[in-house]
mmCIF entry with sequence, helices, sheets and N, C-alpha, C, O atoms, coordinates in Angstrom:
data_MODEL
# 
_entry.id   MODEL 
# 
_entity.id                         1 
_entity.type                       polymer 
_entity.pdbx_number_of_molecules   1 
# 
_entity_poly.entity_id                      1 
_entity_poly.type                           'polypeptide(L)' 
_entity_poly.nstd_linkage                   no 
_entity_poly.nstd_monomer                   no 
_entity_poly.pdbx_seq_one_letter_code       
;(UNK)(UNK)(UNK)(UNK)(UNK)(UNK)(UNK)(UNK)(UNK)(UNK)(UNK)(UNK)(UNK)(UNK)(UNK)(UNK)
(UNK)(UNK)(UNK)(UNK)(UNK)(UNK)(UNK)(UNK)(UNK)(UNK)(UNK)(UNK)(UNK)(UNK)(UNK)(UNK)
(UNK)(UNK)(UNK)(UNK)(UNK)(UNK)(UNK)(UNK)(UNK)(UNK)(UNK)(UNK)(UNK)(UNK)(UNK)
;
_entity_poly.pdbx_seq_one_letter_code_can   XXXXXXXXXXXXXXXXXXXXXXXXXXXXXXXXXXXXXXXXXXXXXXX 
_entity_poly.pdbx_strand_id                 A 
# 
loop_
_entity_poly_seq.entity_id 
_entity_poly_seq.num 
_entity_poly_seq.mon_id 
_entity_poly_seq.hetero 
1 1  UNK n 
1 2  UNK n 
1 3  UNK n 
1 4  UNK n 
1 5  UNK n 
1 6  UNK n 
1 7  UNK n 
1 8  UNK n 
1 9  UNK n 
1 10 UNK n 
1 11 UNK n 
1 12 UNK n 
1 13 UNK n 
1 14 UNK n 
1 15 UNK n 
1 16 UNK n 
1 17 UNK n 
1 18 UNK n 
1 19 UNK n 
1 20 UNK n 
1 21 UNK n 
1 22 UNK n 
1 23 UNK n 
1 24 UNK n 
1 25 UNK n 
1 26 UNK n 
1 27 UNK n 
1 28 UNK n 
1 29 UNK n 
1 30 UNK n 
1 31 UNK n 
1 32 UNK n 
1 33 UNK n 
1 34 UNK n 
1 35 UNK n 
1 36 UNK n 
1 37 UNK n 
1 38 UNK n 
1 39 UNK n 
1 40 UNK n 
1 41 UNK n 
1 42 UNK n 
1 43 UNK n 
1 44 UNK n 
1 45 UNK n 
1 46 UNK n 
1 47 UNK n 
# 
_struct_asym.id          A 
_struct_asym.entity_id   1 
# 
loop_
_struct_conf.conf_type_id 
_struct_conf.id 
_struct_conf.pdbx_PDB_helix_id 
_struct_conf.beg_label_comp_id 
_struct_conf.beg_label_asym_id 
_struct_conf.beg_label_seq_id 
_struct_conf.pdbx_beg_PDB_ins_code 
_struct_conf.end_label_comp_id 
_struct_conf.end_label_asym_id 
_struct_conf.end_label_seq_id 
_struct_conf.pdbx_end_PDB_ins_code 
_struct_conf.beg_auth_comp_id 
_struct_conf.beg_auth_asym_id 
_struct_conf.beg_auth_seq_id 
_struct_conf.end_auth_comp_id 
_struct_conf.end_auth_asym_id 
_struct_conf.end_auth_seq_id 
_struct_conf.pdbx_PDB_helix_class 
_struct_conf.details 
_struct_conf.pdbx_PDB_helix_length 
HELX_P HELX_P1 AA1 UNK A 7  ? UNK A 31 ? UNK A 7  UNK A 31 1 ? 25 
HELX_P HELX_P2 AA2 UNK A 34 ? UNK A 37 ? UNK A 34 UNK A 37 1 ? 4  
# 
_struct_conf_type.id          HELX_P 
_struct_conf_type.criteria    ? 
_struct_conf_type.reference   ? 
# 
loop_
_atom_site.group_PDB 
_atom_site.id 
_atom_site.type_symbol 
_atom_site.label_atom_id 
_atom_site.label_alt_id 
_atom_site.label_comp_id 
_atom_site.label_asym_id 
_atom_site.label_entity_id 
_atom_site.label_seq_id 
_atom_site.pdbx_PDB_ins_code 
_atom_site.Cartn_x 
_atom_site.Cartn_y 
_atom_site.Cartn_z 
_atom_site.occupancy 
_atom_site.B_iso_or_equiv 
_atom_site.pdbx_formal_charge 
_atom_site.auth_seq_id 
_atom_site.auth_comp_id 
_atom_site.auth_asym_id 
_atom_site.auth_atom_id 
_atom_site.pdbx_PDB_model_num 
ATOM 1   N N  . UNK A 1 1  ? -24.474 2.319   -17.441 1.00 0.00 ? 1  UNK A N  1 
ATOM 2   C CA . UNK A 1 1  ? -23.372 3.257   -17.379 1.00 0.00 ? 1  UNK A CA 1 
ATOM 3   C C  . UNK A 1 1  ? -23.069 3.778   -18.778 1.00 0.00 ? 1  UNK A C  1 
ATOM 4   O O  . UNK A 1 1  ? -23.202 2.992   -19.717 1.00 0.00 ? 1  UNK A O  1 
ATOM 5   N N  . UNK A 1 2  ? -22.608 5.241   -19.044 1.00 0.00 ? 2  UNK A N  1 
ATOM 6   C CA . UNK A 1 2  ? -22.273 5.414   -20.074 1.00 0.00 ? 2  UNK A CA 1 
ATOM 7   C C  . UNK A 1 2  ? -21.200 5.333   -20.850 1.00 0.00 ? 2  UNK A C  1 
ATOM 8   O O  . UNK A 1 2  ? -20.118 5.834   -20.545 1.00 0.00 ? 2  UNK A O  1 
ATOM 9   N N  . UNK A 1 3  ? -21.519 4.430   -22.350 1.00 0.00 ? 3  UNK A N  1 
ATOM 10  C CA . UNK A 1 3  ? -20.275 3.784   -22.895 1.00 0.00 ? 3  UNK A CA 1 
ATOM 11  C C  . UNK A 1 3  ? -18.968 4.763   -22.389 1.00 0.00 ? 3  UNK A C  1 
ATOM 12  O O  . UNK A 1 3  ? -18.065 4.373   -21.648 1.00 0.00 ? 3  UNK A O  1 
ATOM 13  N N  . UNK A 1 4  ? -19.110 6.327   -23.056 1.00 0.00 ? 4  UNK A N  1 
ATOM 14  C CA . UNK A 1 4  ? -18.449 7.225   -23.494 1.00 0.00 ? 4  UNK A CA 1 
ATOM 15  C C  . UNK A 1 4  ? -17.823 7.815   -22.215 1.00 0.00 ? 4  UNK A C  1 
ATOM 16  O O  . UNK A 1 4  ? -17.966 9.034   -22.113 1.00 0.00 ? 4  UNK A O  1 
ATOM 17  N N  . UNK A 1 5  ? -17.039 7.087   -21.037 1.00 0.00 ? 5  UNK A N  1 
ATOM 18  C CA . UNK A 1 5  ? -16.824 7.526   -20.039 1.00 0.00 ? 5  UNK A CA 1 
ATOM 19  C C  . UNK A 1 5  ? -15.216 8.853   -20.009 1.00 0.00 ? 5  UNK A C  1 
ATOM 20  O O  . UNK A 1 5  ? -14.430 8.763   -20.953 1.00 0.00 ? 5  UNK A O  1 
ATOM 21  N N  . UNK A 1 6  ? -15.058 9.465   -19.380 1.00 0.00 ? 6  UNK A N  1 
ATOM 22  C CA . UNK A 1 6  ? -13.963 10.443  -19.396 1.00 0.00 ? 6  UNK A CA 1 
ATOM 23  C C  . UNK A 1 6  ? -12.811 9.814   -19.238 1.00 0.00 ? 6  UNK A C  1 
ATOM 24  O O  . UNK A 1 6  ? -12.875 8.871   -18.449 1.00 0.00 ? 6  UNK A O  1 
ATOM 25  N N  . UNK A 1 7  ? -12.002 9.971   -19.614 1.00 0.00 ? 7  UNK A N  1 
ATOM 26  C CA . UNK A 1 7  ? -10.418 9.668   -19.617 1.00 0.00 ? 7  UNK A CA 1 
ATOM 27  C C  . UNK A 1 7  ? -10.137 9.951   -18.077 1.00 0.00 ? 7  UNK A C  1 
ATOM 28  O O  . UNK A 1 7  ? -9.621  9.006   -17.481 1.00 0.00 ? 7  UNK A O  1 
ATOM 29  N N  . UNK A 1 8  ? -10.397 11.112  -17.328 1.00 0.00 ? 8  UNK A N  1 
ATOM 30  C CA . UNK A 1 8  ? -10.161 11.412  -16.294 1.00 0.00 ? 8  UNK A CA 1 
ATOM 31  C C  . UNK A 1 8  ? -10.186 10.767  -14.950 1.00 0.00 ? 8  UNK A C  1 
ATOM 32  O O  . UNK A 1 8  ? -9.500  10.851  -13.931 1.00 0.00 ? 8  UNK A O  1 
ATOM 33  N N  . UNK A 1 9  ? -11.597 9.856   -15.462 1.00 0.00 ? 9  UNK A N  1 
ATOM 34  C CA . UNK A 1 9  ? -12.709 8.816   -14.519 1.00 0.00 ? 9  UNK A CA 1 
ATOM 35  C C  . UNK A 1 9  ? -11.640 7.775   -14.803 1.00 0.00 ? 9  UNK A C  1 
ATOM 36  O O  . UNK A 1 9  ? -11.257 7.442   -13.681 1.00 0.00 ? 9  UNK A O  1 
ATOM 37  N N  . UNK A 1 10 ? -11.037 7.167   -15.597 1.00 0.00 ? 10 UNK A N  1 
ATOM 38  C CA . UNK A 1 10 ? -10.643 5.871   -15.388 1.00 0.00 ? 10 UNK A CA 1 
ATOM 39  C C  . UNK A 1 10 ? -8.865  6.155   -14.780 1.00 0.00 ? 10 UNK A C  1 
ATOM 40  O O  . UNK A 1 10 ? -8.224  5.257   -14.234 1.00 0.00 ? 10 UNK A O  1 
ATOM 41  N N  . UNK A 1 11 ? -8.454  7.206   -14.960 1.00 0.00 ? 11 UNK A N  1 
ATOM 42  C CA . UNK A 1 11 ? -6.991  7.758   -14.305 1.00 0.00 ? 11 UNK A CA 1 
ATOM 43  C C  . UNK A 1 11 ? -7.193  7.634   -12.682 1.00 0.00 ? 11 UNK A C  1 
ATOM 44  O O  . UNK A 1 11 ? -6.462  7.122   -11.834 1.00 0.00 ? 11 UNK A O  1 
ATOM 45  N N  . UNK A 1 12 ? -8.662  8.400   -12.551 1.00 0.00 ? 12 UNK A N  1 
ATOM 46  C CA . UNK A 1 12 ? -8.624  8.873   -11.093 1.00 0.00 ? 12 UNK A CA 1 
ATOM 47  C C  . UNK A 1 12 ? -8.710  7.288   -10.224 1.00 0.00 ? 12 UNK A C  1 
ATOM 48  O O  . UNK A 1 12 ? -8.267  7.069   -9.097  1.00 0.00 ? 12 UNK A O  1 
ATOM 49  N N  . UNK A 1 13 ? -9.471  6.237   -11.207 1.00 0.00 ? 13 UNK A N  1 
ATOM 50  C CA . UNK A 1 13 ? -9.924  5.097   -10.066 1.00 0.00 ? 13 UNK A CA 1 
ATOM 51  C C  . UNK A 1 13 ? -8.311  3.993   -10.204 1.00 0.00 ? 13 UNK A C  1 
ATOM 52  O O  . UNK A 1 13 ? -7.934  3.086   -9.462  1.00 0.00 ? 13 UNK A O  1 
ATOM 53  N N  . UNK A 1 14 ? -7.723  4.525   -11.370 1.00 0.00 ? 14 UNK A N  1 
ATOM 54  C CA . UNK A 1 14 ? -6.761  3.399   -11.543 1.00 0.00 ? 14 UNK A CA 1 
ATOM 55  C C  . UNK A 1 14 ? -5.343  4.319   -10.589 1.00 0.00 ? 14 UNK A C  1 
ATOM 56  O O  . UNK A 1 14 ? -4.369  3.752   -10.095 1.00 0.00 ? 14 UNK A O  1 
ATOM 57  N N  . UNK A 1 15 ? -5.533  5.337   -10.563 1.00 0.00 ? 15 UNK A N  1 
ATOM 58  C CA . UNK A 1 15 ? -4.514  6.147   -8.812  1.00 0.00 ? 15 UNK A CA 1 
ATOM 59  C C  . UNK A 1 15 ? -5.392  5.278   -7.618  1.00 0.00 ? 15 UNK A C  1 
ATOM 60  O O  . UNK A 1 15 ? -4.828  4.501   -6.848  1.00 0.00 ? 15 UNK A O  1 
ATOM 61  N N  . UNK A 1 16 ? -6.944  5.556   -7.597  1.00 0.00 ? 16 UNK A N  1 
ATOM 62  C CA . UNK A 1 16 ? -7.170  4.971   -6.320  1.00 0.00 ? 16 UNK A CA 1 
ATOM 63  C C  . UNK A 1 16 ? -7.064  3.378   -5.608  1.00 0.00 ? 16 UNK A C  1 
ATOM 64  O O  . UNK A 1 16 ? -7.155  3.052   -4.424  1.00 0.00 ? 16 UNK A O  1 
ATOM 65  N N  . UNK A 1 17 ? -6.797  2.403   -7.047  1.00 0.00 ? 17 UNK A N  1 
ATOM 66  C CA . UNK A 1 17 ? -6.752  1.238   -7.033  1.00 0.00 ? 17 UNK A CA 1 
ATOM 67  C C  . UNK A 1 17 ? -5.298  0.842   -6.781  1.00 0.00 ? 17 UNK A C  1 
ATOM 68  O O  . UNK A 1 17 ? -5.003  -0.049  -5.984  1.00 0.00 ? 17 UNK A O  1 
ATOM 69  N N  . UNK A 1 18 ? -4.447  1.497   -7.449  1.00 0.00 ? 18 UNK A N  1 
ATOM 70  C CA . UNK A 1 18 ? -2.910  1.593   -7.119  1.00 0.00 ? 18 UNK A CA 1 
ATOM 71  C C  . UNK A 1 18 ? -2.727  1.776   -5.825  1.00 0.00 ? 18 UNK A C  1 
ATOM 72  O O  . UNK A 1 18 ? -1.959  0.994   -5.264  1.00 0.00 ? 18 UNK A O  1 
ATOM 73  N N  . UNK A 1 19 ? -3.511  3.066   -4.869  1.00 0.00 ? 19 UNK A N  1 
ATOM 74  C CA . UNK A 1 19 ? -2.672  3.805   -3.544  1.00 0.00 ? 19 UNK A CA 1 
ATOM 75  C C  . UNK A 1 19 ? -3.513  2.236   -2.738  1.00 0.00 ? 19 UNK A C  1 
ATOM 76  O O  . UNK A 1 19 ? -2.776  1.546   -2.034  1.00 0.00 ? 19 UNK A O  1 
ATOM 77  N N  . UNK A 1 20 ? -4.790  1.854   -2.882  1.00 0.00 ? 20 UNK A N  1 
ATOM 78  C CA . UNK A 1 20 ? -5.439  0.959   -1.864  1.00 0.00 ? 20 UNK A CA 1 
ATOM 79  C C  . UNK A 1 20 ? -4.246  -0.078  -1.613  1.00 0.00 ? 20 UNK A C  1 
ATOM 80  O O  . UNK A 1 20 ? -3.542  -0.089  -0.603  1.00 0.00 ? 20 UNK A O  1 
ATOM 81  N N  . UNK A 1 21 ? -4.149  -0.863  -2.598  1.00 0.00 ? 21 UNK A N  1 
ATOM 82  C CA . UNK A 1 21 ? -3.178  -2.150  -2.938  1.00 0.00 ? 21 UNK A CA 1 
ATOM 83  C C  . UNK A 1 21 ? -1.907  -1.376  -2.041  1.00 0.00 ? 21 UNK A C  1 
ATOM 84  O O  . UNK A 1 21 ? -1.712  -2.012  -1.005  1.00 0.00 ? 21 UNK A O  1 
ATOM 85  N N  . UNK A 1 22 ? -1.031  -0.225  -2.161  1.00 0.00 ? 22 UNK A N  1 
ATOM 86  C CA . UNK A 1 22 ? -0.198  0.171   -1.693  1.00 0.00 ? 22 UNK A CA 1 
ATOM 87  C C  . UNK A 1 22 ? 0.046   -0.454  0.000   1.00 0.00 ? 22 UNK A C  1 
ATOM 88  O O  . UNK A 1 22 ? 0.717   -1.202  0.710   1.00 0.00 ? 22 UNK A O  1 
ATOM 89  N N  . UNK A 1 23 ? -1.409  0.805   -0.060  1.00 0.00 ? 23 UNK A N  1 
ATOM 90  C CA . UNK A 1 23 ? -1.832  0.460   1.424   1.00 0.00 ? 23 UNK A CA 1 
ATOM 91  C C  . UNK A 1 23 ? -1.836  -0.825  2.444   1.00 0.00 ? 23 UNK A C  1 
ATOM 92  O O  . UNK A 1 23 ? -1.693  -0.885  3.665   1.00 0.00 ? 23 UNK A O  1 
ATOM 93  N N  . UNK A 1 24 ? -2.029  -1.695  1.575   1.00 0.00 ? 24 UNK A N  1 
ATOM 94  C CA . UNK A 1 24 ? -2.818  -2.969  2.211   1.00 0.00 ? 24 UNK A CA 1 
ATOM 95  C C  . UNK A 1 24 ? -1.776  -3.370  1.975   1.00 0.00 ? 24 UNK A C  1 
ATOM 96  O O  . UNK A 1 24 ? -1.621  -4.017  3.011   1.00 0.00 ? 24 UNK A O  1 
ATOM 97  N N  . UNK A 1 25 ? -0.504  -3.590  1.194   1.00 0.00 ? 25 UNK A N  1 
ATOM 98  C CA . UNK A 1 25 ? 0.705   -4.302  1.041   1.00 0.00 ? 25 UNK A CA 1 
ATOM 99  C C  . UNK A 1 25 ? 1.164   -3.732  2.122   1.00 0.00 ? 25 UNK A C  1 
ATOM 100 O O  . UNK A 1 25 ? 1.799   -4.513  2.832   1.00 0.00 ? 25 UNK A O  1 
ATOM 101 N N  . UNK A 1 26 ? 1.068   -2.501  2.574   1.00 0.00 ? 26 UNK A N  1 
ATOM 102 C CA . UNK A 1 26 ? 1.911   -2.075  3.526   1.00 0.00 ? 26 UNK A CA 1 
ATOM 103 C C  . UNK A 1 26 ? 1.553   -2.243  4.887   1.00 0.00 ? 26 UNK A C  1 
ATOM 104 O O  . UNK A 1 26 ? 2.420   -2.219  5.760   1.00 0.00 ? 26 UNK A O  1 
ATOM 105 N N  . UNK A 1 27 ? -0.099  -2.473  5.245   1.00 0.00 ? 27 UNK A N  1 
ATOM 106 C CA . UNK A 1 27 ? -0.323  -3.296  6.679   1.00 0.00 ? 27 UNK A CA 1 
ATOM 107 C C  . UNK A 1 27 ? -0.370  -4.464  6.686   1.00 0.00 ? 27 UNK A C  1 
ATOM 108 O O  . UNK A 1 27 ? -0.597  -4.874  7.824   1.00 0.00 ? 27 UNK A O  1 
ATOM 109 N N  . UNK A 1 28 ? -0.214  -5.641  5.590   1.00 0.00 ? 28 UNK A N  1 
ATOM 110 C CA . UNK A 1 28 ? -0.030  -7.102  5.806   1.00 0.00 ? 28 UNK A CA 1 
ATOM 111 C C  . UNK A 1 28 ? 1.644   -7.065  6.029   1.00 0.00 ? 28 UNK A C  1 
ATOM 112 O O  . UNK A 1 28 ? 2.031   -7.657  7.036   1.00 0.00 ? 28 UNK A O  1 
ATOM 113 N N  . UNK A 1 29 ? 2.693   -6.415  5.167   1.00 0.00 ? 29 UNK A N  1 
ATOM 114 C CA . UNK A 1 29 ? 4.062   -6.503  6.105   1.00 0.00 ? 29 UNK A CA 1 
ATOM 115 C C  . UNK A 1 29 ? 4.243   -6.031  7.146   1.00 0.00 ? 29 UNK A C  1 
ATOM 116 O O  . UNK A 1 29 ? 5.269   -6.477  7.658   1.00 0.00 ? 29 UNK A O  1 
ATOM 117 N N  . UNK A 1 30 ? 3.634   -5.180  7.856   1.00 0.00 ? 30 UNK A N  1 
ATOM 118 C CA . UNK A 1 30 ? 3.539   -4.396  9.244   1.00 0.00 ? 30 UNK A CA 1 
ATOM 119 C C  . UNK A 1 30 ? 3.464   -5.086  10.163  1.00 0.00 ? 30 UNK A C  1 
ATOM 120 O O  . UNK A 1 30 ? 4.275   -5.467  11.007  1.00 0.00 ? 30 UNK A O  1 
ATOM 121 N N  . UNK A 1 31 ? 2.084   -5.308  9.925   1.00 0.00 ? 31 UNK A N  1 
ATOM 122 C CA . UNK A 1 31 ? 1.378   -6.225  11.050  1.00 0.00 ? 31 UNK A CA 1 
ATOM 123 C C  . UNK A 1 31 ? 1.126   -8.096  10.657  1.00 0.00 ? 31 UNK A C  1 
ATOM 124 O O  . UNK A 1 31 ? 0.933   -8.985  11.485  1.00 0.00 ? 31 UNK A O  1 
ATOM 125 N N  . UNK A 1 32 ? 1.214   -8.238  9.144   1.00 0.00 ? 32 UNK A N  1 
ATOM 126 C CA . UNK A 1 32 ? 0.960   -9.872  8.922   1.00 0.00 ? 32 UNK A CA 1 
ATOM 127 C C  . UNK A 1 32 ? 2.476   -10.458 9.474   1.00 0.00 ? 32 UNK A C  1 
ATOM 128 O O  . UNK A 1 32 ? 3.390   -10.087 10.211  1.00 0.00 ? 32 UNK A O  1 
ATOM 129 N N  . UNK A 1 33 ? 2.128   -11.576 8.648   1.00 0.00 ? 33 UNK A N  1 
ATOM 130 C CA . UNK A 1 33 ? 3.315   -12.917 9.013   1.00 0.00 ? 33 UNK A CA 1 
ATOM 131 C C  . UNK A 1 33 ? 4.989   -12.110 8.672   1.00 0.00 ? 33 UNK A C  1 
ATOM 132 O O  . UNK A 1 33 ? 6.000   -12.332 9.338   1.00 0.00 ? 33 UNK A O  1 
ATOM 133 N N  . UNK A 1 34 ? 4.901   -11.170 7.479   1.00 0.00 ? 34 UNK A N  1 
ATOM 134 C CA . UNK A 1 34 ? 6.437   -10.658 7.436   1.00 0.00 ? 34 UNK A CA 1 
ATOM 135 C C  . UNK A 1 34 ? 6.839   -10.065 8.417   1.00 0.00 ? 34 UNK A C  1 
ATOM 136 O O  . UNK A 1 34 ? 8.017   -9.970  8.762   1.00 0.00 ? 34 UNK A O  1 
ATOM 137 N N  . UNK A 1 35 ? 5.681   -9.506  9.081   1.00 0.00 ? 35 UNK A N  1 
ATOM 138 C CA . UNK A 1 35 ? 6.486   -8.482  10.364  1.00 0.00 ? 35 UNK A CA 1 
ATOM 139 C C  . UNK A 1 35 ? 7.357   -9.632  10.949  1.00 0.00 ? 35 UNK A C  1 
ATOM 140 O O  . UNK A 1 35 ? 8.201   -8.944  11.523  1.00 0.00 ? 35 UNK A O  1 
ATOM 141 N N  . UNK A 1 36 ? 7.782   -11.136 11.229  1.00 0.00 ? 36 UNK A N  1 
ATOM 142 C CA . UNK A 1 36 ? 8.268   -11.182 12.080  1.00 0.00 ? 36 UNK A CA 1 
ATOM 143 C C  . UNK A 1 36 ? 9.903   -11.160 11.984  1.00 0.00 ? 36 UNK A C  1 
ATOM 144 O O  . UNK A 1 36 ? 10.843  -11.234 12.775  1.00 0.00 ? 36 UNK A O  1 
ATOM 145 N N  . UNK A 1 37 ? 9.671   -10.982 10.244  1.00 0.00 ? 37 UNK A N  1 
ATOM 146 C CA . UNK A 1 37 ? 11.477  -10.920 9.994   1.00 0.00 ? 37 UNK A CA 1 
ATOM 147 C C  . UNK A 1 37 ? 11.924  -9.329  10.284  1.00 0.00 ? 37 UNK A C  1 
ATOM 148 O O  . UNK A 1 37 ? 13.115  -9.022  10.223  1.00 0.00 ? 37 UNK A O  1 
ATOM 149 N N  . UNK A 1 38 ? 10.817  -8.266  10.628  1.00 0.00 ? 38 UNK A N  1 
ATOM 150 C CA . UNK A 1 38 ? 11.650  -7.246  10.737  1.00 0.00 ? 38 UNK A CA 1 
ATOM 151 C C  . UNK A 1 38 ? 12.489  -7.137  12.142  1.00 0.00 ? 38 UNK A C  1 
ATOM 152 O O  . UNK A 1 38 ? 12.507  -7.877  13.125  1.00 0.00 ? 38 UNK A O  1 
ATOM 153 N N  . UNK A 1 39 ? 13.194  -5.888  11.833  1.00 0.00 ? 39 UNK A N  1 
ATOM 154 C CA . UNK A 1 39 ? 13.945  -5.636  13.068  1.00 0.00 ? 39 UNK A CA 1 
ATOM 155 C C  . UNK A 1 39 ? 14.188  -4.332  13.359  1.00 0.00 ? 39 UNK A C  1 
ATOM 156 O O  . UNK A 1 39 ? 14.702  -3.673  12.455  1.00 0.00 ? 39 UNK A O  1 
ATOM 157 N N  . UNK A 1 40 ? 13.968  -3.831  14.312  1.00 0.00 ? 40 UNK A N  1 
ATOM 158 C CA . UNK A 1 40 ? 14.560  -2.775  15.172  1.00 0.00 ? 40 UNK A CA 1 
ATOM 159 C C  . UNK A 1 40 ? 15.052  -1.730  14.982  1.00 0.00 ? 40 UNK A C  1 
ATOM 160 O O  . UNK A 1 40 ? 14.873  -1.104  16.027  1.00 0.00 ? 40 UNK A O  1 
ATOM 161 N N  . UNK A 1 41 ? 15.661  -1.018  14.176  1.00 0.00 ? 41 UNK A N  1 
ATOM 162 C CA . UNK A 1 41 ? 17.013  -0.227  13.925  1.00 0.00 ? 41 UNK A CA 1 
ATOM 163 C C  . UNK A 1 41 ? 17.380  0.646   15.190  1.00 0.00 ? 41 UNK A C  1 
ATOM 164 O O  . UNK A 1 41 ? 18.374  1.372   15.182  1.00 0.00 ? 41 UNK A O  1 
ATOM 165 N N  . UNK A 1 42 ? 16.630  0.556   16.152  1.00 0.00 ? 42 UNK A N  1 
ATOM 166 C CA . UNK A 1 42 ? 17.151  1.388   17.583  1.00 0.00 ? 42 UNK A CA 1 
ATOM 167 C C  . UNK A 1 42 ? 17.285  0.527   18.308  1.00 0.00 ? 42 UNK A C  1 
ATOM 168 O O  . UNK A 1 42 ? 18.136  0.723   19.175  1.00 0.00 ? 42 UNK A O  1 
ATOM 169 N N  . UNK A 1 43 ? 16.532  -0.850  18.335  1.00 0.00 ? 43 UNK A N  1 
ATOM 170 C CA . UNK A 1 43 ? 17.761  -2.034  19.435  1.00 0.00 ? 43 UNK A CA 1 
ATOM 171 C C  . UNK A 1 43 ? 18.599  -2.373  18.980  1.00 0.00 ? 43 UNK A C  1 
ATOM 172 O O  . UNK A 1 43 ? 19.399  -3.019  19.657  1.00 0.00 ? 43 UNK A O  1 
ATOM 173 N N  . UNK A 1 44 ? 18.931  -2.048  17.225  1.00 0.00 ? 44 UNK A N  1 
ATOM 174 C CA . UNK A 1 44 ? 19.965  -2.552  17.305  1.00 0.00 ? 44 UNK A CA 1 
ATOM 175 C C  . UNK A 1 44 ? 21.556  -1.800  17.573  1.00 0.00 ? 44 UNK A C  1 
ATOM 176 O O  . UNK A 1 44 ? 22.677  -2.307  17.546  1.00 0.00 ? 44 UNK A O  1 
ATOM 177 N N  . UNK A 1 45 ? 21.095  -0.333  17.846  1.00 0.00 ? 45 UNK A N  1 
ATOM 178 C CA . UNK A 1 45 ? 22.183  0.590   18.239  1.00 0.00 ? 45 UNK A CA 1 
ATOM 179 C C  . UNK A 1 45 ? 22.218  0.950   19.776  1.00 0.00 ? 45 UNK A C  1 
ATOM 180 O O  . UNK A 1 45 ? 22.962  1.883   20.079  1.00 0.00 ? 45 UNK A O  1 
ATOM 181 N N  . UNK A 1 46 ? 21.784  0.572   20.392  1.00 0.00 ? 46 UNK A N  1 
ATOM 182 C CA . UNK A 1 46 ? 21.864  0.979   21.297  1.00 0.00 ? 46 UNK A CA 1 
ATOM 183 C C  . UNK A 1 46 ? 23.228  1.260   22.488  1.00 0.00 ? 46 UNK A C  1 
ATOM 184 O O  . UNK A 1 46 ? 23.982  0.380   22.904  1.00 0.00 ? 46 UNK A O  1 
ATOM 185 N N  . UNK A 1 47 ? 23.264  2.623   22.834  1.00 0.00 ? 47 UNK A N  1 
ATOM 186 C CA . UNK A 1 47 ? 24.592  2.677   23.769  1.00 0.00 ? 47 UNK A CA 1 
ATOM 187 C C  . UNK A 1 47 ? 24.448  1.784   25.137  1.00 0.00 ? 47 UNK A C  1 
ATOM 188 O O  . UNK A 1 47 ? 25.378  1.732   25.941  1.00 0.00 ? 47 UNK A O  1 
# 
């Protein structure tokens, strides 16, 4: 690989490494073990 890589190249993978992690934090609380503390906000209003 070449030493002399672009400034641009290491911005673009360190956004894509940021949004993945995002991602994946956001389907292990969804769907992992935290989902089970969530709750509802429309059962809990209900008329």
């Amino acid at each position: 690989m070449d030493t002399t890589s672009s400034p641009a190249l290491s911005v673009a993978l360190t956004v894509l490494a940021v949004l993945l992690s995002l991602t994946g934090f956001g389907i292990y609380t969804a769907f992992g073990p935290p989902s089970k503390q969530l709750t509802d906000p429309f059962d809990e209003h209900e008329d």
